[in-house]
DRENDO-1510 file (C-alpha; in Angstrom, 1 decimal, always signed):
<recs>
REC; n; res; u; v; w
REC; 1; UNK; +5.5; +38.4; +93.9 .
REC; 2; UNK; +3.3; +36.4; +96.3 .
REC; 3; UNK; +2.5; +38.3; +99.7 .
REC; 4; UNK; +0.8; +36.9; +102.7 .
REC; 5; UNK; -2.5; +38.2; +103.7 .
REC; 6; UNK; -2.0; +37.4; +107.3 .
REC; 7; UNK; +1.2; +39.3; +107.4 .
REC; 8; UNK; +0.1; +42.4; +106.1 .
REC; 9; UNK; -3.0; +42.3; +109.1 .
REC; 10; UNK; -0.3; +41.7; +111.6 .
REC; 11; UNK; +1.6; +44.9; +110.2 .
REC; 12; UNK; -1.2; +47.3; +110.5 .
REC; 13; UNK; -2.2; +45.9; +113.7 .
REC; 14; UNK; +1.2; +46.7; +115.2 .
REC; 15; UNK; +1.1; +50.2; +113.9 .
REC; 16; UNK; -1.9; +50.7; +115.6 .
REC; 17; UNK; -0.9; +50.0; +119.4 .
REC; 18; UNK; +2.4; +52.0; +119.1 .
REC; 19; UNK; +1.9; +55.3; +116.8 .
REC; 20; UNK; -1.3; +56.2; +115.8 .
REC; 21; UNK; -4.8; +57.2; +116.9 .
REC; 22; UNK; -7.6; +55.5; +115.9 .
REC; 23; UNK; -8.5; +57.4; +113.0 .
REC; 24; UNK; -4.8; +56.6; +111.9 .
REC; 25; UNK; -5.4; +52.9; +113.0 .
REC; 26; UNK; -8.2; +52.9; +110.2 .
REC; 27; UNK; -6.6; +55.2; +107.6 .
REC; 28; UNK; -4.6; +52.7; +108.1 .
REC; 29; UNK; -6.0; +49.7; +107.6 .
REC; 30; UNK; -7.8; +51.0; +104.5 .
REC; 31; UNK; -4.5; +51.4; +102.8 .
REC; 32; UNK; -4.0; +47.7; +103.5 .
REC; 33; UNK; -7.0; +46.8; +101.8 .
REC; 34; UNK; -6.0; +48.8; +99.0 .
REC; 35; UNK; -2.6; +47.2; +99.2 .
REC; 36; UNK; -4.1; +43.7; +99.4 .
REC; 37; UNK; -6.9; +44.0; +96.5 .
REC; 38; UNK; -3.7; +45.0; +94.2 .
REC; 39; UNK; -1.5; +42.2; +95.6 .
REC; 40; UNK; -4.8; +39.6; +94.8 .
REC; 41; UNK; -5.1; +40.9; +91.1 .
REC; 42; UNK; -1.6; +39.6; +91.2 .
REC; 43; UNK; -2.1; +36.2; +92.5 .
REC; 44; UNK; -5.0; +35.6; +90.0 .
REC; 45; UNK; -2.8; +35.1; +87.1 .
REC; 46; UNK; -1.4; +37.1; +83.7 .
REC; 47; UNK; -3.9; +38.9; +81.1 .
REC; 48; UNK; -6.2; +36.5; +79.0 .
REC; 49; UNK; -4.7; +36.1; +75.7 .
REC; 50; UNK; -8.1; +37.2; +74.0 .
REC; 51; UNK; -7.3; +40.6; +75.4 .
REC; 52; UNK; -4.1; +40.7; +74.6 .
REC; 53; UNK; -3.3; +43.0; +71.2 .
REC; 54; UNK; -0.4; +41.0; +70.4 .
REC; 55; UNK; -2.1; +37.6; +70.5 .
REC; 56; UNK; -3.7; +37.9; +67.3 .
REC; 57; UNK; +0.1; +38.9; +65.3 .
REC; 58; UNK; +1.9; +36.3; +67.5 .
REC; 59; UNK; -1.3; +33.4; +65.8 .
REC; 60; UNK; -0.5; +35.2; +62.2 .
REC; 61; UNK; +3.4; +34.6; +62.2 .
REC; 62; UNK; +2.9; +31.4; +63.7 .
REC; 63; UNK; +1.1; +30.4; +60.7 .
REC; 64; UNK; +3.8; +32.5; +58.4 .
REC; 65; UNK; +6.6; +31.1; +60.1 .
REC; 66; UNK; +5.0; +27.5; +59.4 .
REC; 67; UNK; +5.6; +25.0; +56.4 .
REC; 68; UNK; +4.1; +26.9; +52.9 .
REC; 69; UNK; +2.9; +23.1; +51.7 .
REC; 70; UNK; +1.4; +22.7; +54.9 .
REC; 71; UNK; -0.5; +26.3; +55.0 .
REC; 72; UNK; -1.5; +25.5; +51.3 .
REC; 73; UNK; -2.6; +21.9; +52.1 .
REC; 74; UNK; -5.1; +23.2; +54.9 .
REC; 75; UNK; -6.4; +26.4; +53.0 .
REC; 76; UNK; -6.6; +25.6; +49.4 .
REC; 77; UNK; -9.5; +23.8; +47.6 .
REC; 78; UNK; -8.7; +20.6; +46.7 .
REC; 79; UNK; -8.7; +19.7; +43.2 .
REC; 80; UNK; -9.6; +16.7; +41.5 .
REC; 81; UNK; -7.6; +14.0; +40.5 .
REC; 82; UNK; -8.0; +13.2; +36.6 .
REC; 83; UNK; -8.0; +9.8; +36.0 .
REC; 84; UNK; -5.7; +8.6; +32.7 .
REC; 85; UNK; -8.0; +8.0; +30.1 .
REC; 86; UNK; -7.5; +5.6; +26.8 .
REC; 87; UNK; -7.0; +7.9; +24.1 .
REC; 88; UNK; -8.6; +5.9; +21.5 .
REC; 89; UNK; -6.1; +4.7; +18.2 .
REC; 90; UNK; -7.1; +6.6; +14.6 .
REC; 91; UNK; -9.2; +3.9; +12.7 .
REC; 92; UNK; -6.9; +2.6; +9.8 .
REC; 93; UNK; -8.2; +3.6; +6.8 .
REC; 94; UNK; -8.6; +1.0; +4.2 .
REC; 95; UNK; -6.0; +1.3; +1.3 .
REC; 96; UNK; -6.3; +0.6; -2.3 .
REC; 97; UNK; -5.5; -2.8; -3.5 .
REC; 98; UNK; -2.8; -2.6; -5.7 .
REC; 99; UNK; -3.6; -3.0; -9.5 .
REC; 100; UNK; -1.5; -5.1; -11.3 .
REC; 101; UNK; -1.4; -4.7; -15.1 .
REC; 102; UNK; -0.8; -6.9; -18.1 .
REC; 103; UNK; +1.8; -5.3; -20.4 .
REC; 104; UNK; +2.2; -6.7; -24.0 .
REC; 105; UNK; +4.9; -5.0; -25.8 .
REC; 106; UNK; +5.3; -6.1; -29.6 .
REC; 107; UNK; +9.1; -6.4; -29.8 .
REC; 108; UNK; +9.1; -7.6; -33.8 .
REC; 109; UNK; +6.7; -6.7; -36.3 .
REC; 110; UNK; +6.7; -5.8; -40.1 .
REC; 111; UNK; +4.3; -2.6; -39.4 .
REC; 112; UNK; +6.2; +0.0; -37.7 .
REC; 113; UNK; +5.1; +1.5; -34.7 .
REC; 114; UNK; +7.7; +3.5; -32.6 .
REC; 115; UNK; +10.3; +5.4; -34.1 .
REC; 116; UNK; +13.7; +3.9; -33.5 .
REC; 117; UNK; +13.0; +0.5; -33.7 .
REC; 118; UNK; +13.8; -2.1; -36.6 .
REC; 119; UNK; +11.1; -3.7; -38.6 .
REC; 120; UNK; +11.0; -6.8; -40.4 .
REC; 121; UNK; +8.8; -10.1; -41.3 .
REC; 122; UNK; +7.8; -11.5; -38.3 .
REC; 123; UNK; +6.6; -11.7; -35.0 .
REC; 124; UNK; +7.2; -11.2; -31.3 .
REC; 125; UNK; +5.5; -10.2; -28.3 .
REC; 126; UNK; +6.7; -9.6; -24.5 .
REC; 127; UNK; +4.1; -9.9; -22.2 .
REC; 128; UNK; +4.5; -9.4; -18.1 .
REC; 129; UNK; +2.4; -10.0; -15.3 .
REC; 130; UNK; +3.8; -9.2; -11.7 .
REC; 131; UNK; +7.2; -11.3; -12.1 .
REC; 132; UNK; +6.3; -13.4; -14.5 .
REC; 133; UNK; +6.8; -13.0; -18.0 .
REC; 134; UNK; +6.6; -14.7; -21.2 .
REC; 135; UNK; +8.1; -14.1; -25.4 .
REC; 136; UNK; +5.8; -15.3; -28.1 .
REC; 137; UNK; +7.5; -16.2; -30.8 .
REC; 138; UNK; +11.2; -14.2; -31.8 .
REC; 139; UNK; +10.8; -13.2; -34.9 .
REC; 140; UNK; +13.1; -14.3; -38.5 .
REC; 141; UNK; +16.1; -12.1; -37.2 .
REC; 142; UNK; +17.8; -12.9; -33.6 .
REC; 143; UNK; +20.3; -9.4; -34.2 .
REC; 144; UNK; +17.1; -7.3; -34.8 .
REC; 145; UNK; +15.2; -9.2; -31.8 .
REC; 146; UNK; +17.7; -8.2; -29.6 .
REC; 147; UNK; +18.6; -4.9; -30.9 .
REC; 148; UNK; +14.9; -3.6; -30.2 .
REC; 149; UNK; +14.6; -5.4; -26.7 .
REC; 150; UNK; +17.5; -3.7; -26.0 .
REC; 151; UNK; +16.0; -0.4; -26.8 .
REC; 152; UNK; +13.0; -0.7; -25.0 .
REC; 153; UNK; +14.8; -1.4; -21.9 .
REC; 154; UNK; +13.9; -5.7; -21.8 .
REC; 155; UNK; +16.6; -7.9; -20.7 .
REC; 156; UNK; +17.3; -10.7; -22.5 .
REC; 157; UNK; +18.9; -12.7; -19.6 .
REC; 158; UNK; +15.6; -12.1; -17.6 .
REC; 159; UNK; +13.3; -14.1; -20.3 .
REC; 160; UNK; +11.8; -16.8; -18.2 .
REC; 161; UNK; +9.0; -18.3; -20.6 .
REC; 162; UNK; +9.2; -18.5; -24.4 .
REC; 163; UNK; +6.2; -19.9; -26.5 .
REC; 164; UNK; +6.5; -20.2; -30.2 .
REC; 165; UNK; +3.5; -20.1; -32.2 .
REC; 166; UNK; +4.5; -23.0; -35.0 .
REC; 167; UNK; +7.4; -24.0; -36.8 .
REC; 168; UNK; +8.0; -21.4; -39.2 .
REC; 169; UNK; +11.2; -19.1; -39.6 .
REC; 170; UNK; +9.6; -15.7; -39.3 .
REC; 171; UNK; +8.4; -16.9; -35.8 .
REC; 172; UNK; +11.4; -19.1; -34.4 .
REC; 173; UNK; +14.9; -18.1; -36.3 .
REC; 174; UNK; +15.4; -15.3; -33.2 .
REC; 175; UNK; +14.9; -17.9; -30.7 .
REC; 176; UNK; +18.7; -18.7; -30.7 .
REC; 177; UNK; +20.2; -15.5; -30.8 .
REC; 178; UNK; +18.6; -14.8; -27.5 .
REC; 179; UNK; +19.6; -18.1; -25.7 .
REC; 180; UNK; +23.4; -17.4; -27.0 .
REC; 181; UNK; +22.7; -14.0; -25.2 .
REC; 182; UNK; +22.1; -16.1; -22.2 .
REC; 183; UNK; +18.7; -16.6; -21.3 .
REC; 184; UNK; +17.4; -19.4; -20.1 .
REC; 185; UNK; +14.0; -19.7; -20.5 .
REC; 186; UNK; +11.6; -22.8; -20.6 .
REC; 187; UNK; +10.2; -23.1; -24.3 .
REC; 188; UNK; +6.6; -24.5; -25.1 .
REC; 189; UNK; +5.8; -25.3; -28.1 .
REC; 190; UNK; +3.3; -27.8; -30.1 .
REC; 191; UNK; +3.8; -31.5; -30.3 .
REC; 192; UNK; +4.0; -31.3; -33.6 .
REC; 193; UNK; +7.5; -29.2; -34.0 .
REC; 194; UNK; +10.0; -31.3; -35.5 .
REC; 195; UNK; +12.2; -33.9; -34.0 .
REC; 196; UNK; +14.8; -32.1; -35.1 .
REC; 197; UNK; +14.4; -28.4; -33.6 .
REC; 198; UNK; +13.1; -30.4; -30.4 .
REC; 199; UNK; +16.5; -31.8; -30.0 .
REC; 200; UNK; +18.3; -28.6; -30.8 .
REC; 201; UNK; +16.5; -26.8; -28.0 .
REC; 202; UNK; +16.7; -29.1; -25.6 .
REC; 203; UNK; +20.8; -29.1; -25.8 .
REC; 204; UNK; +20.0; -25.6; -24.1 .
REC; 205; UNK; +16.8; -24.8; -22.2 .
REC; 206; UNK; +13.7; -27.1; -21.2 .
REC; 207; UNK; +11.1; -27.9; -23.8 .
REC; 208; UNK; +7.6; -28.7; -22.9 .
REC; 209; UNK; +5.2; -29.6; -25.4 .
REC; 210; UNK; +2.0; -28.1; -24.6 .
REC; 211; UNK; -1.5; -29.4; -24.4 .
REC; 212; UNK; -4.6; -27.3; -24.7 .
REC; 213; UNK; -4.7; -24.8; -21.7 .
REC; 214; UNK; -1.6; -25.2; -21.0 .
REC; 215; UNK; -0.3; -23.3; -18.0 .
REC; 216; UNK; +2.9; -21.1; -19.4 .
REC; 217; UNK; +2.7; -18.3; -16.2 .
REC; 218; UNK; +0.3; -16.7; -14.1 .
REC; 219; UNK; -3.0; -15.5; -16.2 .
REC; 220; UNK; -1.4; -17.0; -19.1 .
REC; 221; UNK; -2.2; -20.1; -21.0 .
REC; 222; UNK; -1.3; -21.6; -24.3 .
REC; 223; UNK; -4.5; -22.4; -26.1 .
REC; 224; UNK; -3.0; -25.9; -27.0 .
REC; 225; UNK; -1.9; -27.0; -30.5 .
REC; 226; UNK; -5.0; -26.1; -33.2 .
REC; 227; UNK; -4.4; -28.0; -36.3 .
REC; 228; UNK; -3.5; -26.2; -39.6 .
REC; 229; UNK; -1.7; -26.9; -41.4 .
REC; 230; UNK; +0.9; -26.4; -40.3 .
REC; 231; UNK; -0.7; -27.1; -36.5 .
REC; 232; UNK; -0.5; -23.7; -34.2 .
REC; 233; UNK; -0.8; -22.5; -30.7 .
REC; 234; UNK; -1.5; -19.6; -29.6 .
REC; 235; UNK; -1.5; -17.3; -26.2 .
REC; 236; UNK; -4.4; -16.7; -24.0 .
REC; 237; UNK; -4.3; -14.8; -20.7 .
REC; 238; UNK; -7.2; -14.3; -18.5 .
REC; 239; UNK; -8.2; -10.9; -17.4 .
REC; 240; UNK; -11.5; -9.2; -15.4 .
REC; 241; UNK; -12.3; -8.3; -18.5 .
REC; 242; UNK; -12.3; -11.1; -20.6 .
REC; 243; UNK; -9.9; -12.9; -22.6 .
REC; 244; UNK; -6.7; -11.6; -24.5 .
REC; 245; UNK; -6.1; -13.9; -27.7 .
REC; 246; UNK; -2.8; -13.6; -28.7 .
REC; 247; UNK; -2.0; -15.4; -32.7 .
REC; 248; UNK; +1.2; -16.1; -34.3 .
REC; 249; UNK; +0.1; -16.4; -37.8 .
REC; 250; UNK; -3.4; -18.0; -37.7 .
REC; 251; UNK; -2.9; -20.5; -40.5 .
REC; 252; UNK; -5.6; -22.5; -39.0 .
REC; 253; UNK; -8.2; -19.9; -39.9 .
REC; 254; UNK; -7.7; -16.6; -37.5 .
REC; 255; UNK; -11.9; -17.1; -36.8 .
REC; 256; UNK; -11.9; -21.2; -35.7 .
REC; 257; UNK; -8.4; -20.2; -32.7 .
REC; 258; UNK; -10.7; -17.4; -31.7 .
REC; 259; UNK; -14.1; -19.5; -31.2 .
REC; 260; UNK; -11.7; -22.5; -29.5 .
REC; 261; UNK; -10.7; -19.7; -27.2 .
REC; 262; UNK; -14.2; -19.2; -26.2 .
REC; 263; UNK; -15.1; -22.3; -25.7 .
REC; 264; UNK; -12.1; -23.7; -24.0 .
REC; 265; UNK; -12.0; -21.3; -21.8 .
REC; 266; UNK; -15.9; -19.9; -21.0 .
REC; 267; UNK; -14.9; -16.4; -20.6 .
REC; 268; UNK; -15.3; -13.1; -23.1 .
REC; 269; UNK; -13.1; -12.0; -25.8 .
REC; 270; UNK; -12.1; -8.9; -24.9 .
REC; 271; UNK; -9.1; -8.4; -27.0 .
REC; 272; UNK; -7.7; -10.7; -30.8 .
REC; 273; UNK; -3.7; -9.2; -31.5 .
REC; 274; UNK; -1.0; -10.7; -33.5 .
REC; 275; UNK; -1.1; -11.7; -37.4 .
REC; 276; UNK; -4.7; -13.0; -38.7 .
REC; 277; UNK; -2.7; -14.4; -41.6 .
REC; 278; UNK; -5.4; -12.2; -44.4 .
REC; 279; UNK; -2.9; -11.1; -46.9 .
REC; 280; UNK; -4.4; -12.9; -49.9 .
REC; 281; UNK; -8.6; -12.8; -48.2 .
REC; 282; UNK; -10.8; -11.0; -50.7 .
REC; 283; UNK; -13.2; -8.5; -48.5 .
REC; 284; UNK; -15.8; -10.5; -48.9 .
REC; 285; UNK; -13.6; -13.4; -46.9 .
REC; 286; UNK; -12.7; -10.7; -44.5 .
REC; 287; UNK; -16.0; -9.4; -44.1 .
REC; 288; UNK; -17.4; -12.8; -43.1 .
REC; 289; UNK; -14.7; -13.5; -40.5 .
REC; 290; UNK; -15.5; -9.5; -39.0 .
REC; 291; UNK; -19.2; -10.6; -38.8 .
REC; 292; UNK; -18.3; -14.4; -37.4 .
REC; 293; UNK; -15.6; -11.8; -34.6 .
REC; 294; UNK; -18.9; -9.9; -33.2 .
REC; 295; UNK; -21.3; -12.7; -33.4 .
REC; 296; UNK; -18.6; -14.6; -30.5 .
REC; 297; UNK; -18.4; -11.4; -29.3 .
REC; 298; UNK; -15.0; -9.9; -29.2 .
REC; 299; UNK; -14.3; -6.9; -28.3 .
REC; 300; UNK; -11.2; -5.0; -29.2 .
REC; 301; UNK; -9.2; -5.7; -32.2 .
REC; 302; UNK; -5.3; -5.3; -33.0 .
REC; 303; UNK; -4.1; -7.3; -36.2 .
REC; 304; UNK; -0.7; -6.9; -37.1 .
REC; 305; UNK; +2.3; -9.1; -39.3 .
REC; 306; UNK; +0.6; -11.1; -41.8 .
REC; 307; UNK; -3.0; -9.3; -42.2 .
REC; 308; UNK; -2.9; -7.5; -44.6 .
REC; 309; UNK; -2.9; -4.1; -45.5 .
REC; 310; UNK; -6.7; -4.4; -47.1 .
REC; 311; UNK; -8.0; -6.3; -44.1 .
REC; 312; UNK; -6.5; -4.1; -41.2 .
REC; 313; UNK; -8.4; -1.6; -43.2 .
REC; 314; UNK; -11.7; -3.6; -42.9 .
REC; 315; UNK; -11.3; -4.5; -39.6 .
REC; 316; UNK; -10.5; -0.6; -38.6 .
REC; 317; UNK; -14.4; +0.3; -40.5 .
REC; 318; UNK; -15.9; -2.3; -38.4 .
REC; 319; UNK; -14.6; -2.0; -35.3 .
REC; 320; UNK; -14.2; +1.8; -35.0 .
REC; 321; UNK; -12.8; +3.0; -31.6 .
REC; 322; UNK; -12.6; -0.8; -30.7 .
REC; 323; UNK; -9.8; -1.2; -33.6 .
REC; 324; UNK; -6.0; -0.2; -31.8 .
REC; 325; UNK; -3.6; -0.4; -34.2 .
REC; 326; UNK; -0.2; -2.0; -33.6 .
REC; 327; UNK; +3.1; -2.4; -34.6 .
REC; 328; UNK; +6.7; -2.8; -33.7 .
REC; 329; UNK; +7.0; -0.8; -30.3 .
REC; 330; UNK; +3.6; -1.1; -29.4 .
REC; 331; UNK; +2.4; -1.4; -26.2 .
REC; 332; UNK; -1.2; -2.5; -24.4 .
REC; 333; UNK; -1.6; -2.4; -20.7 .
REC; 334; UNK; -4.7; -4.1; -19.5 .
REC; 335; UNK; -5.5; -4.2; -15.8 .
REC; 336; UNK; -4.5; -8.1; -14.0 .
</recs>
């Protein structure tokens, strides 16, 4: 309420000419004062909000009643911002090559080897190499060729090379047993096969006559014709460690294939397999083709078919754990 000063002098002034007595006049006028000192605390304004008790809970709710992200954005401590870091790949770790191995599996041999499998005068090997394979020689009986193929899990249809040592029955007279059974191979053989056979094999498969290293399939050769009589080729493949010789019959002296190995091809004999044609040698003959063996430095041993009992048995002495004995069912694995 807002009350004039003026009036409330006026008032007491009026009081004091009609009803009272001087004293009253100021009793009077001392009341006014009063009056107007309480009327001024009035006109000065409301309480200061820093002395007010309820100023304090009216700040807190404020803040309570406000926005909780807000309160926590102004009163928490900020945290730091992690920056995406490159978590950094595993290092590959460097595989193993893959080792591919050589397998020659003798398919037909007189000397038995594995139980189950026919023997009979001849010859034949199976060697592989990744996809690649290649038959040396078949053998004197196609039904037996097959029959023990067939028992050691080799498909005649999937015969892609075949190499015949020379022109003799106990090495060739399988050979068309297995094209009647489909295959389809290409054949290599020596110049000097007959007219006659060379016609008869080429009414079903390709012939190439070789020439010395001959390319047949990968790491294998054909050591080129070596005259005889009769003239003869034989198998060489080309491993890390060293040559593999393989010989049909060795007719042109087992020792004399071996050393045109060598020096055809500039590498190590590691391994001489297949028939070293000794059946009639004395043992002083095969003694002097052991010693002429380690003087051109081959290493491993595995004579088979036409040896000869009495020589295997020499070249078994000599040779020790370096001799591996062979037969029909036999196989060697040599790392590629």
């Amino acid at each position: 309420m807002r009350v004039n000063t003026g009036q409330v002098l006026f008032f007491s002034l009026m009081l004091t000419r009609r009803m009272v007595s001087t004293r009253s006049i100021i009793r009077l006028i001392v009341i006014g004062l009063l009056i107007l000192s309480g009327l001024s605390a009035c006109k000065t304004g409301s309480i200061s909000s820093s002395e007010n008790p309820l100023s304090k809970a009216a700040e807190t709710s404020r803040q309570e009643d406000s926005d909780p992200t807000e309160v926590l954005e102004s009163t928490s401590t900020p945290q730091p911002t992690l920056a995406p870091t490159d978590i950094p790949e595993p290092t590959p770790q460097p595989t193993e090559a893959k080792v591919e191995m050589i397998t020659i599996t003798i398919v037909f041999d007189n000397y038995p080897y594995k139980k189950g499998l026919k023997t009979a005068w001849g010859f034949s090997a199976f060697i592989t190499y990744k996809d690649q394979n290649v038959l040396f020689d078949t053998g004197i009986s196609g039904s037996i060729l097959l029959e023990n193929m067939s028992k050691m899990n080799i498909n005649p249809l999937e015969v892609q090379n075949v190499a015949l040592s020379h022109e003799h029955n106990d090495h060739i007279a399988g050979l068309p047993a297995l094209l009647s059974a489909g295959a389809d191979p290409k054949i290599y053989l020596p110049p000097s096969f007959s007219p006659y056979l060379k016609n008869q094999y080429r009414k079903q498969a390709e012939v190439i006559e070789v020439v010395p290293g001959h390319p047949i399939a990968e790491r294998i050769s054909s050591l080129g014709e070596i005259q005889g009589p009769p003239a003869e080729q034989a198998l060489v493949i080309d491993t890390p460690q060293g040559l593999v010789v393989i010989i049909g019959c060795a007719h042109p002296g087992v020792e004399k294939m071996v050393l045109a190995a060598k020096r055809q091809f500039h590498e190590q004999i590691y391994l001489v397999m297949g028939g070293f044609h000794l059946g009639n040698a004395s043992s002083n003959e095969v003694k002097k083709i052991i010693n002429e063996f380690k003087r051109i430095g081959v290493v491993y041993v595995a004579p088979c078919h036409c040896t000869g009992d009495q020589a295997i048995k020499q070249f078994k002495e000599a040779f020790g754990d370096n001799f591996i004995s062979v037969g029909v069912g036999a196989v060697i694995e040599i790392e590629g």
